[in-house]
C-alpha positions as CSV (number, residue, x, y, z in Angstrom):
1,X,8.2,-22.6,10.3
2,X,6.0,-20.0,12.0
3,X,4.2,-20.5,15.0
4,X,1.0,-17.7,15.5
5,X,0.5,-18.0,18.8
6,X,-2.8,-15.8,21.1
7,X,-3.2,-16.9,24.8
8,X,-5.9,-15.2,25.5
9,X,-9.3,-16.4,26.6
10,X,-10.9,-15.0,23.5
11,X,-9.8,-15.2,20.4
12,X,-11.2,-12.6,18.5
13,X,-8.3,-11.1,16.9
14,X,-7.1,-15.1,16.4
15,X,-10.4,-15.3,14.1
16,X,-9.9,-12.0,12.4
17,X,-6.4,-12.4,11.7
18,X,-7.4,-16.0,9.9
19,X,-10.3,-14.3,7.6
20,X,-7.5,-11.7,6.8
21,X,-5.4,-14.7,5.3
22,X,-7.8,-16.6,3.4
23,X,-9.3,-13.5,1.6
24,X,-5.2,-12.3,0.9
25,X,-4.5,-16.4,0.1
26,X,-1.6,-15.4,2.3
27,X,-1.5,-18.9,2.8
28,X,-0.7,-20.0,-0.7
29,X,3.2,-20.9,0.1
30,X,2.4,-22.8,2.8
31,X,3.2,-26.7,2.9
32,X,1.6,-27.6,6.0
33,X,-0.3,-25.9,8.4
34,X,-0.8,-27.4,11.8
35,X,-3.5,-26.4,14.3
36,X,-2.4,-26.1,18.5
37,X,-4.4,-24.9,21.6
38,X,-3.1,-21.6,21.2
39,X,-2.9,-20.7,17.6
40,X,-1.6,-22.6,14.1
41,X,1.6,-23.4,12.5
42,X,2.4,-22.4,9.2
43,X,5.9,-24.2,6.9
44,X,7.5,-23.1,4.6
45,X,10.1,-24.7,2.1
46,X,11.7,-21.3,1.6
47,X,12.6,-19.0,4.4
48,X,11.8,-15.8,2.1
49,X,8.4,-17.5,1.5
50,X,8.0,-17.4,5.7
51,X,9.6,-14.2,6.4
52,X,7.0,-12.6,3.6
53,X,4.0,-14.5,5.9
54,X,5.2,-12.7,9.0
55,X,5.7,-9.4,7.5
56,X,2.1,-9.8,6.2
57,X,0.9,-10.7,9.8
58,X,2.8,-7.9,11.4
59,X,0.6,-5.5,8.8
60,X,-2.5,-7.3,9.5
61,X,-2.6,-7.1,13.6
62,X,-0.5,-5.9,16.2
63,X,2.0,-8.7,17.3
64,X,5.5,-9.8,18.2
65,X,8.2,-11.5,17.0
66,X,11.4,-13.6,18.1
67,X,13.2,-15.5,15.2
68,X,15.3,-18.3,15.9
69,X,18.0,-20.1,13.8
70,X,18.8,-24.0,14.7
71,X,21.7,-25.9,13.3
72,X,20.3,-28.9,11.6
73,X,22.9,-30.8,9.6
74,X,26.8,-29.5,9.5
75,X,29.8,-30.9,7.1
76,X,32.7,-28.8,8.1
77,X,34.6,-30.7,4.7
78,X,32.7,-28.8,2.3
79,X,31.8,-26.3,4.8
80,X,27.7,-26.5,4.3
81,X,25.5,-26.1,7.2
82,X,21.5,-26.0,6.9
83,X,19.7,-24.2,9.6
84,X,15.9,-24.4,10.9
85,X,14.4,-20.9,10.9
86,X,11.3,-20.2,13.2
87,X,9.7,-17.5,13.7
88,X,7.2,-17.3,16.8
89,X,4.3,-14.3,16.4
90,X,2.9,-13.6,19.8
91,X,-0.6,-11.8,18.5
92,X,-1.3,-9.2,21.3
93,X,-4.6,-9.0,23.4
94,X,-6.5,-6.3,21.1
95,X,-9.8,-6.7,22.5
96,X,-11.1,-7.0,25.8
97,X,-14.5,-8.2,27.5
């Protein structure tokens, strides 16, 4: 999953950054995308198909990033363990009133 996340007042850069998507159909990998107070959340079945969408938003606008890795499921028999990847972009305040 990645979470684009702007708490600002305005969302200027929030608007340009989701014009920048559609006309790249950056979005094209996507399963679901979710809408939030604060921004949208974009998954992914495959974690190169999400870590391509952030390195696309980190070219687009100025933002940051904290990844995160979750243990799901574990079977120590057969030694297989899936993990939930999420990436949070923090879009920074670019404009200003």
């Amino acid at each position: 999953a990645v979470q684009v996340r702007q708490r600002v007042s305005h969302k200027r850069t929030f608007f340009y950054l989701e014009q920048a998507i559609l006309k790249k159909n950056a979005q094209a990998a996507a399963v679901k995308i979710e809408q939030f107070r604060d921004g949208l959340d974009f998954f992914f079945r495959q974690r190169n198909d999400a870590v391509r969408f952030v390195q696309f938003l980190k070219d687009c606008v100025p933002c940051r990033v904290k990844e995160t890795k979750k243990l799901v499921s574990a079977d120590p028999k057969s030694n297989l363990f899936n993990h939930q990847y999420t990436s949070l972009v923090t879009l920074a305040e670019a404009c200003k009133e």
